[in-house]
C-alpha positions in Angstrom: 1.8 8.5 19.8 -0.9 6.4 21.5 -0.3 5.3 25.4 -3.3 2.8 27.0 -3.6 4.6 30.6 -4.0 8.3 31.7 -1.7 8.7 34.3 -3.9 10.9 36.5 -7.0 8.6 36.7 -7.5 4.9 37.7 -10.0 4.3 34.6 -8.8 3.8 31.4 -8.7 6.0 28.8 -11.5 4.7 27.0 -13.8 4.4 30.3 -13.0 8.4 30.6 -13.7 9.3 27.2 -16.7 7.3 27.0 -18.1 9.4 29.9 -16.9 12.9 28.7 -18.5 11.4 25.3 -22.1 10.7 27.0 -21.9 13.4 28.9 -21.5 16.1 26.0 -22.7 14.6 23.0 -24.6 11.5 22.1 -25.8 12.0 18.2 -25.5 12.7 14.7 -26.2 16.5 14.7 -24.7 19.6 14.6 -21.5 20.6 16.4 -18.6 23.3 16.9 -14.7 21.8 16.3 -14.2 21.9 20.2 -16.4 19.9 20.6 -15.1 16.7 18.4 -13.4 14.3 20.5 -10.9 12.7 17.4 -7.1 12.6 17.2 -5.0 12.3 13.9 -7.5 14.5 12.0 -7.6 14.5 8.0 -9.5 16.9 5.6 -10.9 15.9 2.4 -11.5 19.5 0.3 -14.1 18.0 -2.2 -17.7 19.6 -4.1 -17.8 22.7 -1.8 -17.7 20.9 1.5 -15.1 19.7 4.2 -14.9 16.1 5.3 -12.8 15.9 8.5 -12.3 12.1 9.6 -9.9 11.0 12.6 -9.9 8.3 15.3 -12.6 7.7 17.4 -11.7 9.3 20.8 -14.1 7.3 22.8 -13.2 4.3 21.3 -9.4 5.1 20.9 -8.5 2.5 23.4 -11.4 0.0 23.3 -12.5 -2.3 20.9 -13.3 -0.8 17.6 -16.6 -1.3 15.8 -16.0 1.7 13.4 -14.4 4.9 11.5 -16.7 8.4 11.2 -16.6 11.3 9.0 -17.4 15.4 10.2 -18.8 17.7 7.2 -18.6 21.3 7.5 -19.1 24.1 5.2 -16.9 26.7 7.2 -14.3 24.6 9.3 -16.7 25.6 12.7 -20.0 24.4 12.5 -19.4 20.4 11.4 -22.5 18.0 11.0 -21.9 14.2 12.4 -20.3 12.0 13.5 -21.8 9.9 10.4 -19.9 6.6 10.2 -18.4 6.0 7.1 -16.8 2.5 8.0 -18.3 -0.3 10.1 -16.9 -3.8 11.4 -17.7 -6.1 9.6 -18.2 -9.7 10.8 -15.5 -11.7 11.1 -13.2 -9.0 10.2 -9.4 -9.3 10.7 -8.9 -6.8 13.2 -10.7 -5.9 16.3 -8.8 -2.5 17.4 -6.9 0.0 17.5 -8.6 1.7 14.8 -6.8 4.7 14.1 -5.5 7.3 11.5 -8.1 7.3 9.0 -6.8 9.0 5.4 -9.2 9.8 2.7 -7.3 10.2 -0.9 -9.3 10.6 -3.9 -7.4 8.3 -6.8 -8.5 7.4 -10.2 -12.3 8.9 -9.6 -12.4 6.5 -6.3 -11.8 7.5 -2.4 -9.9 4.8 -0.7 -9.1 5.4 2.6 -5.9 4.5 4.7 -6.5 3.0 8.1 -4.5 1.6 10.8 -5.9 -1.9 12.6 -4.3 -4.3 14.8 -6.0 -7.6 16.4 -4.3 -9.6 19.8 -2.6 -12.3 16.8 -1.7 -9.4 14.6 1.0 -6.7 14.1 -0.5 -3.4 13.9 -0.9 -2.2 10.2 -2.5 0.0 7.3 -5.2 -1.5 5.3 -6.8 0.5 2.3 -10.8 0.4 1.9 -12.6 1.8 -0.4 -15.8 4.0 -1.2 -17.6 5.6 -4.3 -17.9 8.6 -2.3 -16.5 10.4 1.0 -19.6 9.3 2.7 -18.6 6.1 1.9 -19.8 3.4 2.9 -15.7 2.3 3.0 -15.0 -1.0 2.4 -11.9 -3.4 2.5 -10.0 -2.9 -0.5 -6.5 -4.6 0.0 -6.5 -8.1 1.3 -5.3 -6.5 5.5 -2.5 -5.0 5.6 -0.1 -3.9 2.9 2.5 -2.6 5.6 5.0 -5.5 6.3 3.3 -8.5 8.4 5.8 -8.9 10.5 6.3 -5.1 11.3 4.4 -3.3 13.9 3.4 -0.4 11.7 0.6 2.9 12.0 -0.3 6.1 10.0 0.0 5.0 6.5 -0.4 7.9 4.2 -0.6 7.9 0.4 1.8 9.7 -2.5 2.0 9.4 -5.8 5.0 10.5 -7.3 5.7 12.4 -11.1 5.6 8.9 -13.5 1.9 8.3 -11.3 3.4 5.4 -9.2 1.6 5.1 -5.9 3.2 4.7 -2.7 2.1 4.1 0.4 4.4 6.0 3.5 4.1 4.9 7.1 6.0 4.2 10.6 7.6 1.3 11.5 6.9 1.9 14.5 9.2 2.7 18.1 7.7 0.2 20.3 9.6 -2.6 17.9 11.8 -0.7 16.1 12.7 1.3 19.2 14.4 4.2 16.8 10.8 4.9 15.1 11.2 5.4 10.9 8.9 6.6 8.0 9.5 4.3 5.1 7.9 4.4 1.7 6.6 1.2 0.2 5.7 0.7 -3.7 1.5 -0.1 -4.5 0.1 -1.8 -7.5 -1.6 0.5 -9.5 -4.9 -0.7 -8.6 -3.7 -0.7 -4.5 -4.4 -3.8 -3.7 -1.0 -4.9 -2.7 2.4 -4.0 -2.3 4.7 -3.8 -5.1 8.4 -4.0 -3.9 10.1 -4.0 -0.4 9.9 -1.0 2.2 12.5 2.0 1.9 13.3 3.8 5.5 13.1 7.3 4.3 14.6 8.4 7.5 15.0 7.4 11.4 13.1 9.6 14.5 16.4 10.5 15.8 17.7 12.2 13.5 16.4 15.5 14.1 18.3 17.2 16.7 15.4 18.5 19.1 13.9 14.9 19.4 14.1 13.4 22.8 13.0 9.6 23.2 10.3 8.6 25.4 10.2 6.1 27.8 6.9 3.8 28.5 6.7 0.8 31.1 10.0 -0.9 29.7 10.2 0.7 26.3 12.3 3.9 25.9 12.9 4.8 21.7 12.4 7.8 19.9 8.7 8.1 18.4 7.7 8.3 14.2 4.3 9.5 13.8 1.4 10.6 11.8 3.7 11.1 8.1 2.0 13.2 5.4 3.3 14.5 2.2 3.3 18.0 0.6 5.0 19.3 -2.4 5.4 23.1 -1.4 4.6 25.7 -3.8 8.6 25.9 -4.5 8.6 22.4 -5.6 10.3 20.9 -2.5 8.8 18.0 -1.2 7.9 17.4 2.4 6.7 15.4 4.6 4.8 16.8 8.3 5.2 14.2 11.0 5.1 13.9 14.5 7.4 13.1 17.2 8.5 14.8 20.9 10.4 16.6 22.6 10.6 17.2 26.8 7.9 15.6 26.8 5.6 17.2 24.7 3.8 16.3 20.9 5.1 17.9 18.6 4.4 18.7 14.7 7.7 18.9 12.7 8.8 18.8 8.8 11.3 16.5 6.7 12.7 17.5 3.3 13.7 15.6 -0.1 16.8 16.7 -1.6 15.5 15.6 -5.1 12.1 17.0 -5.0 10.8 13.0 -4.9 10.6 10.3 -2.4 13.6 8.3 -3.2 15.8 11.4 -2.4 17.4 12.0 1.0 15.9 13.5 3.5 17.0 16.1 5.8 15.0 18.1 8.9 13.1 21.6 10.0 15.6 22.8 12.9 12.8 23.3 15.2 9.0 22.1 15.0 6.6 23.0 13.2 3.9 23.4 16.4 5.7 22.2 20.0 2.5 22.9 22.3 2.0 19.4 23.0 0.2 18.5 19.6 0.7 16.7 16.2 -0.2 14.2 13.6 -1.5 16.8 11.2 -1.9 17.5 7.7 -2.4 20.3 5.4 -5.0 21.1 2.9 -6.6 24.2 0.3 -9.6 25.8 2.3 -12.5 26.3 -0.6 -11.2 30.3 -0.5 -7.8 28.0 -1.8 -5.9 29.4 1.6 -3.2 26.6 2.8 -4.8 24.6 6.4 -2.2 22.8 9.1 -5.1 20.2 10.8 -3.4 18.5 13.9 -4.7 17.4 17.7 -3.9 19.2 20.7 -3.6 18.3 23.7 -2.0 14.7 22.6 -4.0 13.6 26.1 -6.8 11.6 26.0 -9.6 12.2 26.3 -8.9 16.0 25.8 -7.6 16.2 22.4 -9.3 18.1 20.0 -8.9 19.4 16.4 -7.2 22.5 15.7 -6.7 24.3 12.2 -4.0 27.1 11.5 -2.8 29.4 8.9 0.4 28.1 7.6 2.3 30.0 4.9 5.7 29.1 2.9 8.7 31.2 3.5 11.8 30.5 1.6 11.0 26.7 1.2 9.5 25.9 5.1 6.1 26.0 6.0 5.2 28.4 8.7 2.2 29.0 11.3 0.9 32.4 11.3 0.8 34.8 14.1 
């Protein structure tokens, strides 16, 4: 969930973070996790080595001119930012560059990105790289979300007869009840393939409260990413809130696939005011939850926790 003004400051978001970015780091080089200013971060396990991407938290608000990638060998000491994805002229979009996915498909890395422009819905577009350095470029001609749709956070599945998907929010500030649909890709992801599927709405859940911002009140869809648990059950982590607060929270298929039905965890995953997270395999093969926290700009950070599965749920370790 992305707002434009702090409510405690007069600057704008971006104007703050741009100064807490100056102030504290202003390099390529090495750093600790605290101090990476991204949200919605993503971990790509690949040849021995971490690659964390996430939106740009100085930038978050701003114009965007490009995506970065962290590397790490141990999930604390991280190398970057190295920019993996740059503007390029006359490019479609101009901001709002957020939610960057990394997926390794058919030997290539494409990555899934959210962009918007002033005479454009907000969308996911798919770029591609050779390798998770990239450089990453576009792939799919703009969005594959629906044109006409104000959509974020497209994630990527591919289900048991190999047919890609791409799963995203439609998101609250149109649809007011925020969903996560699933939408067919060509093979080569280049374009959709059928018509979007709501896989379930942001209310449904019983702890979610709607949100209210200038005008808009709706209940929030964020951040979707899919796991097949170790029991088979298929899930999906995504992000919504409740009294306020971010949280990270879990949605089940009842036929093990994407086209089943989905039903909800009773209670998030993580409530402390953080979400849009992941999970992956550390190198030791130990299962990784990934989300921000604080969702308040610029103060958001990365944070990485022990989850296990119990009886079919995910849960963070003590």
């Amino acid at each position: 969930m992305k707002l434009p003004i702090h409510p405690k400051t007069h600057l704008t978001l971006g104007e703050k973070a741009a100064i807490i970015w100056v102030t504290t780091y202003t390099g390529e080089g090495s750093m600790k996790l605290n101090e990476i200013n991204i949200r919605d971060p993503f971990v790509l396990t690949e040849k021995g080595k971490y690659y964390m991407y996430g939106s740009r938290g100085w930038e978050l608000w701003e114009l965007g001119t490009g995506l970065d990638v962290y590397v790490s060998d141990d999930l604390e000491n991280w190398e970057g930012p190295i920019e993996v994805f740059t503007k390029p002229e006359n490019f479609w979009a101009d901001r709002n560059f957020w939610a960057p996915e990394v997926h390794k498909y058919r030997g290539s890395y494409y990555m899934f990105v959210t962009f918007k422009s002033e005479t454009r819905c907000r969308g996911t577009q798919i770029l591609r790289a050779d390798a998770p350095l990239g450089p990453f470029l576009p792939h799919s001609n703009g969005p594959v979300t629906p044109e006409e749709w104000e959509c974020l956070d497209g994630t990527f599945y591919v289900d048991k007869q190999d047919k890609p998907y791409i799963i995203f929010c439609h998101e609250w500030v149109q649809a007011v009840d925020g969903t996560v649909c699933a939408l067919p890709l060509t093979d080569d992801l280049t374009a959709p393939a059928g018509e979007p599927r709501i896989l379930f709405h942001a209310s449904e859940p019983a702890w979610t409260d709607p949100i209210t911002w200038g005008e808009l009140c709706g209940y929030v869809t964020d951040g979707p990413f899919v796991h097949r648990l170790e029991s088979g059950r298929l899930m999906i982590l995504w992000a919504s809130f409740r009294a306020g607060l971010y949280c990270q929270s879990m949605a089940f298929s009842d036929n093990g696939e994407i086209t089943g039905n989905w039903s909800h965890a009773e209670a998030p995953l993580y409530s402390a005011d953080g979400g849009h997270g992941m999970v992956f395999r550390t190198l030791e093969g130990k299962l990784k939850l990934t989300l921000h926290s604080p969702n308040d700009t610029p103060n958001e950070r990365p944070l990485f926790f022990d989850v296990e599965e119990i009886n079919g749920i995910l849960w963070v370790k003590e």
